[in-house]
N, CA, C and O of each residue as an XYZ file, in Angstrom:
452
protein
N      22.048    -49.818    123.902
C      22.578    -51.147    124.081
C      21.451    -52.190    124.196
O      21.602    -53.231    123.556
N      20.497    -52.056    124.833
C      19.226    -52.929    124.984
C      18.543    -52.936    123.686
O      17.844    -53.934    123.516
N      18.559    -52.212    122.869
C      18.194    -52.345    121.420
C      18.590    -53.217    120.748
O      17.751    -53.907    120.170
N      19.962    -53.495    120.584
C      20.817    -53.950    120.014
C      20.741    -55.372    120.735
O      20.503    -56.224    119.879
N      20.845    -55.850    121.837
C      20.724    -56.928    122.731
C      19.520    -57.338    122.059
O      19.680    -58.206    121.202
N      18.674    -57.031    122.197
C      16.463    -57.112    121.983
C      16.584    -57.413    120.846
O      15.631    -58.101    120.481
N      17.745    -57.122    119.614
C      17.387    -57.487    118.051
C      18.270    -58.925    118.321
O      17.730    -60.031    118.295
N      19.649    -58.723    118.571
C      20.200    -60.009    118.569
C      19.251    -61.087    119.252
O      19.025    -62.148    118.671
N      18.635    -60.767    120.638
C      17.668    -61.697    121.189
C      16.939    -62.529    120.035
O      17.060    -63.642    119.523
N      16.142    -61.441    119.897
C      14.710    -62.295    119.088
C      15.518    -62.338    117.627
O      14.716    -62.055    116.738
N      16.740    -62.581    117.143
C      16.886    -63.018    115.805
C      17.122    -64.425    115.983
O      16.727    -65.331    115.249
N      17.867    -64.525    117.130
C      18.264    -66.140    117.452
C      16.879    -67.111    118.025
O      17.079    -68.284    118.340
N      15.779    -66.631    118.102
C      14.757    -67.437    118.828
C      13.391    -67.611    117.494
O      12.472    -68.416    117.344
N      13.819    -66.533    116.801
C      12.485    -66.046    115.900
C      12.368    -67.305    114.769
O      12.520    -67.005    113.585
N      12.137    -68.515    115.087
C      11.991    -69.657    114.035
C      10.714    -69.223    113.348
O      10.842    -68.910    112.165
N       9.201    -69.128    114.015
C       8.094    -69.225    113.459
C       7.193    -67.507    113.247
O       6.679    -66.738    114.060
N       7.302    -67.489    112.267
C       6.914    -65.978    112.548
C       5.308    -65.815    113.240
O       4.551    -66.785    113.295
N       4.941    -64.505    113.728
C       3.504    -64.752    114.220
C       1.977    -65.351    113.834
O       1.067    -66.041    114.295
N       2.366    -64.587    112.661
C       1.227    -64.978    111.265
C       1.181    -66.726    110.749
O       0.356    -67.278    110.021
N       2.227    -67.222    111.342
C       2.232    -68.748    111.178
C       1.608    -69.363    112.073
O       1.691    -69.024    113.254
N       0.614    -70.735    111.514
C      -0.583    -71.442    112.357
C       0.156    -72.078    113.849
O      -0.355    -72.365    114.931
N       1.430    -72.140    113.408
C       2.247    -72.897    114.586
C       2.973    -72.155    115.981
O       3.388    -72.639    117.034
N       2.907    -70.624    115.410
C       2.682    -69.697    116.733
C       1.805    -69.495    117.757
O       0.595    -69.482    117.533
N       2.249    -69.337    118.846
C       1.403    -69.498    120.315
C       1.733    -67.806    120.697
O       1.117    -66.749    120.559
N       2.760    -68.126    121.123
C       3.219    -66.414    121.465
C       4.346    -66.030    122.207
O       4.582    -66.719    123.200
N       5.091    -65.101    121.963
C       6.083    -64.593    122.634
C       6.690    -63.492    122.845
O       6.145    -62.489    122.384
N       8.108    -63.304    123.664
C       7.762    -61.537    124.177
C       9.689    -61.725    124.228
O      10.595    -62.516    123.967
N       9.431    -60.461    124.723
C      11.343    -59.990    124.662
C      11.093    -59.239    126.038
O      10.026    -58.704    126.340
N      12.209    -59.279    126.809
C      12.036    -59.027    128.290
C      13.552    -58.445    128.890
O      14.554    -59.131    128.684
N      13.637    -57.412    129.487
C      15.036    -57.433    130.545
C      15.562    -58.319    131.143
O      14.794    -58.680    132.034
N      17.028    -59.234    131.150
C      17.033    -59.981    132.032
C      16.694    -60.229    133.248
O      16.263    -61.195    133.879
N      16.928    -59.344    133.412
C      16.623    -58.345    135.211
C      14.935    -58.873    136.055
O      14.498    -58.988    137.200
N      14.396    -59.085    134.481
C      13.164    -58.751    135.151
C      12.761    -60.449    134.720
O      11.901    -61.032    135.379
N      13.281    -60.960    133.873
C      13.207    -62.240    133.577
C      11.415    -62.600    133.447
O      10.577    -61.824    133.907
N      11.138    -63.601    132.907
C       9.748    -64.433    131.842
C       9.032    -65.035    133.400
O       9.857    -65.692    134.035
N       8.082    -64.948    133.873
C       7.080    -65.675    134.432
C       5.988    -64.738    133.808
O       5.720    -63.562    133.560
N       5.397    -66.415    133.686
C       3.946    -66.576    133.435
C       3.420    -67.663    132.854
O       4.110    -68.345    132.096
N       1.988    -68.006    133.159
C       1.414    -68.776    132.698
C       1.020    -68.922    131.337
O       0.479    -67.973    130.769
N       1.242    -70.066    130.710
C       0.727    -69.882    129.162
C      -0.565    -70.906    129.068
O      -0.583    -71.819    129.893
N      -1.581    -70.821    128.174
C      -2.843    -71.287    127.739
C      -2.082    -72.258    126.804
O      -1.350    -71.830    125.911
N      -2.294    -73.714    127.058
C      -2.126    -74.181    126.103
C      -3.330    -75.299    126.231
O      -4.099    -75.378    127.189
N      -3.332    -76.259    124.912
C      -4.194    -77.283    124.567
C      -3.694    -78.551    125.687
O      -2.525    -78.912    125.823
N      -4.551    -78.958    126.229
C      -3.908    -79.774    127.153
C      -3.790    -81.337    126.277
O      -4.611    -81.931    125.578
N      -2.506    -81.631    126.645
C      -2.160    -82.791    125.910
C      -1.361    -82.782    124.609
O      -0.721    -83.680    124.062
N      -1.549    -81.692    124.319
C      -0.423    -81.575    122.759
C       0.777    -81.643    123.389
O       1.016    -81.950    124.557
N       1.923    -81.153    122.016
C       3.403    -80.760    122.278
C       3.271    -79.814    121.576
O       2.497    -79.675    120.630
N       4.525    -78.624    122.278
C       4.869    -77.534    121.924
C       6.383    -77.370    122.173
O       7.069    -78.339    122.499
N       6.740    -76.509    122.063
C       8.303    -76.296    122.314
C       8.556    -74.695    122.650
O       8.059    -73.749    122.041
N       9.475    -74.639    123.801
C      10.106    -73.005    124.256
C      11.361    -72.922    123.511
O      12.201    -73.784    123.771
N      11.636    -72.042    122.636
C      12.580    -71.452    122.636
C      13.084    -70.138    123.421
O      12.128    -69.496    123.856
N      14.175    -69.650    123.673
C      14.834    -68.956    123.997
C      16.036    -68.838    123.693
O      16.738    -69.798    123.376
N      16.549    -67.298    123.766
C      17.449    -66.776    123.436
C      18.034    -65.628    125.028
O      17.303    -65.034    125.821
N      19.399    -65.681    124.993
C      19.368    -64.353    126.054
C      20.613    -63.714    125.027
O      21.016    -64.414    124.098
N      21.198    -62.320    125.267
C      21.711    -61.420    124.690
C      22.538    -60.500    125.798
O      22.282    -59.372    126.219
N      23.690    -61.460    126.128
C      24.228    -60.020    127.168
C      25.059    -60.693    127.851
O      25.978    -61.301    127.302
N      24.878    -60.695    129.126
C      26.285    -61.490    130.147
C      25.355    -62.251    131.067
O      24.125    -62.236    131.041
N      26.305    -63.048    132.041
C      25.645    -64.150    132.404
C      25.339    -64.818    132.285
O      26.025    -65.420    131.460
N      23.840    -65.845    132.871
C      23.310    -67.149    132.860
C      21.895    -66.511    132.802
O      21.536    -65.390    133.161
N      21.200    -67.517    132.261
C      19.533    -67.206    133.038
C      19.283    -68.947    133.639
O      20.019    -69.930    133.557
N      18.252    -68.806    134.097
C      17.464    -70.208    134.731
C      16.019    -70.535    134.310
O      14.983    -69.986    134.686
N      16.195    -71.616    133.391
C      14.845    -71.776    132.689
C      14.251    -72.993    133.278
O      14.736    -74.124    133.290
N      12.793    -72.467    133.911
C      12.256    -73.436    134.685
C      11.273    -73.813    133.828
O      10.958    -72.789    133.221
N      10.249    -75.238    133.235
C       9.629    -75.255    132.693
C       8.904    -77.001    132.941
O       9.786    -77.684    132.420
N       8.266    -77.584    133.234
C       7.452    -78.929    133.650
C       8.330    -79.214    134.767
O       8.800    -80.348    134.676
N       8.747    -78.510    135.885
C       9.567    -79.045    136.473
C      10.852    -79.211    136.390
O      11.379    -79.405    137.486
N      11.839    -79.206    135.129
C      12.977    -79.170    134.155
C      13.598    -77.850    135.144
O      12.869    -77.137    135.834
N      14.768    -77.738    135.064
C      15.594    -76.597    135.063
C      16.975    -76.749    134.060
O      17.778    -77.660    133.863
N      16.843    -75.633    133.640
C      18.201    -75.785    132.147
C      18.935    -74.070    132.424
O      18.365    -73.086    132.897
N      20.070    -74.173    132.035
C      20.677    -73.186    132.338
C      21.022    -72.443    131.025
O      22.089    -72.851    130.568
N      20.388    -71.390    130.216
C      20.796    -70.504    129.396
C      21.828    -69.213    129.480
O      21.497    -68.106    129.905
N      23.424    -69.647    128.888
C      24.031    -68.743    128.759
C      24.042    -67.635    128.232
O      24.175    -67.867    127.030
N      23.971    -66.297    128.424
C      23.609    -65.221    127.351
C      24.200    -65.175    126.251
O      23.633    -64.914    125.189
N      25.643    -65.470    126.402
C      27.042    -65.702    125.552
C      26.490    -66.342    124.241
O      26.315    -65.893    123.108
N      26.355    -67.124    124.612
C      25.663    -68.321    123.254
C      24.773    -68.926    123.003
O      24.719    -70.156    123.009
N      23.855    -68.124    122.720
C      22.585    -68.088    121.328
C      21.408    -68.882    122.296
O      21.369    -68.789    123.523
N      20.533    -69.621    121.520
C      19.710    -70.032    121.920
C      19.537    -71.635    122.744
O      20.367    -72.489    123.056
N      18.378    -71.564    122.869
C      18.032    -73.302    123.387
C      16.048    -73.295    123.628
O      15.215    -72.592    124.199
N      16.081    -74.663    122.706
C      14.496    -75.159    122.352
C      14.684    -76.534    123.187
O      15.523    -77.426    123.058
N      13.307    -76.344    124.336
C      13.182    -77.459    124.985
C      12.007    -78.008    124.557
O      11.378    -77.197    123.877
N      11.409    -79.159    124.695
C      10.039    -79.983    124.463
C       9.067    -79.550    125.598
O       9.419    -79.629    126.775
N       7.764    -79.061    125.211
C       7.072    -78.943    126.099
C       5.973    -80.631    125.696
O       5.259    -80.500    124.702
N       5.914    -81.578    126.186
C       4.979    -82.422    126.316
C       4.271    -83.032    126.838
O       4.531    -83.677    127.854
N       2.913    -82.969    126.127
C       1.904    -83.484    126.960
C       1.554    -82.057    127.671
O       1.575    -82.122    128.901
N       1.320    -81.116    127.265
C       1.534    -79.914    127.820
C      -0.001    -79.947    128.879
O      -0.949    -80.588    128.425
N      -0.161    -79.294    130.162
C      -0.912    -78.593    130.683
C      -1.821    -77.460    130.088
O      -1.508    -76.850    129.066
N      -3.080    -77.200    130.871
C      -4.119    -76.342    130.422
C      -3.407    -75.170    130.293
O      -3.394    -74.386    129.344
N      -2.675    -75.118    131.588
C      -1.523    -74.058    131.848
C      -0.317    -74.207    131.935
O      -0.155    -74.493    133.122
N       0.879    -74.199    131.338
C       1.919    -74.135    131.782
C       2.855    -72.514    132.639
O       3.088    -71.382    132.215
N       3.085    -73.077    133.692
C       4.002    -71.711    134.706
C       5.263    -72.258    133.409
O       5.425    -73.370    132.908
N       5.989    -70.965    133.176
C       7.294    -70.500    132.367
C       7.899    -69.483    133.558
O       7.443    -68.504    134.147
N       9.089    -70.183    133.601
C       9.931    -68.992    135.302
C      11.513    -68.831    134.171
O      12.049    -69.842    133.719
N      11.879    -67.859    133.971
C      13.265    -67.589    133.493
C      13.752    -66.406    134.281
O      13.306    -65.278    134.071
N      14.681    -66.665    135.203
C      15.140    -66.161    136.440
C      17.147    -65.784    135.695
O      18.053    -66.359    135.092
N      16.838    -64.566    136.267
C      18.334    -64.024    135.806
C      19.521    -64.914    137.214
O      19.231    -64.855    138.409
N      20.340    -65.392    136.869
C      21.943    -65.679    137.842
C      22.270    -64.512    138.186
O      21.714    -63.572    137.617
N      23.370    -64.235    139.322
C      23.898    -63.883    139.543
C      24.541    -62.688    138.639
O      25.076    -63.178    137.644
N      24.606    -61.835    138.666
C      25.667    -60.837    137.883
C      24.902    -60.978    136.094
O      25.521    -60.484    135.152
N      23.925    -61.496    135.931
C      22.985    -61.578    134.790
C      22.543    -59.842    133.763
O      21.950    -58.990    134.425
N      22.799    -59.579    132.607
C      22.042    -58.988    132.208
C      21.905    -58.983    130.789
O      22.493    -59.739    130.015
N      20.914    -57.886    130.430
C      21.134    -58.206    128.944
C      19.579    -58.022    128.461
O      19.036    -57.023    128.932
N      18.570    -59.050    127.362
C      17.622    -58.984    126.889
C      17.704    -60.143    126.772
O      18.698    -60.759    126.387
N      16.109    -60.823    127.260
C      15.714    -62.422    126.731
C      14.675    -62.008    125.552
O      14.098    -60.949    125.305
N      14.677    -63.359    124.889
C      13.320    -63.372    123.828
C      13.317    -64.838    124.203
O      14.186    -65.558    124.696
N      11.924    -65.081    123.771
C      11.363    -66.391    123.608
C      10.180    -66.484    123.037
O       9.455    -65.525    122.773
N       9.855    -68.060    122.746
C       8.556    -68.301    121.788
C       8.086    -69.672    122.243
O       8.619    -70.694    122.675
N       6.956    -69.287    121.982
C       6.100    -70.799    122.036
C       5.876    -71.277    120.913
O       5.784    -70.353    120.105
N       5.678    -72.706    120.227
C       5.446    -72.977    119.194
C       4.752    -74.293    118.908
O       5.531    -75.227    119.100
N       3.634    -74.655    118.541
C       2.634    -75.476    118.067
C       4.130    -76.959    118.025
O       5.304    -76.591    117.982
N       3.910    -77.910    118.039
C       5.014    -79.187    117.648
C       3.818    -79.778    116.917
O       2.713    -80.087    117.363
N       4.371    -79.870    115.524
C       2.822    -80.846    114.062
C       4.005    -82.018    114.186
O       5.223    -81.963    114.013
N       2.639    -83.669    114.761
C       3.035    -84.575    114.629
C       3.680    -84.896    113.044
O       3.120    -84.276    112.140
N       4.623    -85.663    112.713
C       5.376    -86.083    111.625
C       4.646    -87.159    110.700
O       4.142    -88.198    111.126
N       4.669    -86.748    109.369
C       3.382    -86.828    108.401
C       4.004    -88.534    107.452
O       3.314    -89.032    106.563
């Protein structure tokens, strides 16, 4: 079942593949155990989180301070990271009665040409 969760995850989040200049990085995780950590970024750019969860419940996506609530039920959600930090903390905290598989990604934002 977590297989199957882990593919649906990362199909709904997977915009930029790795090998693309606009990838930063990202991972697939138990709800359970939910996303902290710090990410390296360029301080002052924009980037963007996507996520996906795969299963039941809610998760809690903490990110510049922001809190947004990701349903597992339905698919994804891309927030703006801007003006980003040297570091950004990423906290995705399972709700209540939560499970399933998260994916998520970081992704370069190229100013508009």
């Amino acid at each position: 079942m977590e297989d199957e969760q882990g593919k649906r995850a990362k199909t709904a989040v997977a915009i930029v593949p790795p090998d693309d200049p606009l990838f930063l990085e990202s991972g697939l995780e138990r709800v359970a155990d939910g996303v902290h950590r710090r990410s390296a970024l360029e301080q002052g750019e924009n980037y963007k989180l996507s996520a996906a969860c795969a299963g039941q419940g809610s998760m809690k996506v903490v990110i510049q301070g922001r809190a947004t609530r990701l349903p597992c039920e339905e698919g994804a959600l891309s927030l703006p990271i801007e003006r980003a930090p040297a570091q950004l903390p990423i906290d995705i905290t399972a709700e209540a009665g939560a499970s399933g598989m998260i994916a998520w990604q970081i992704t370069r934002v190229t100013a508009p040409t």
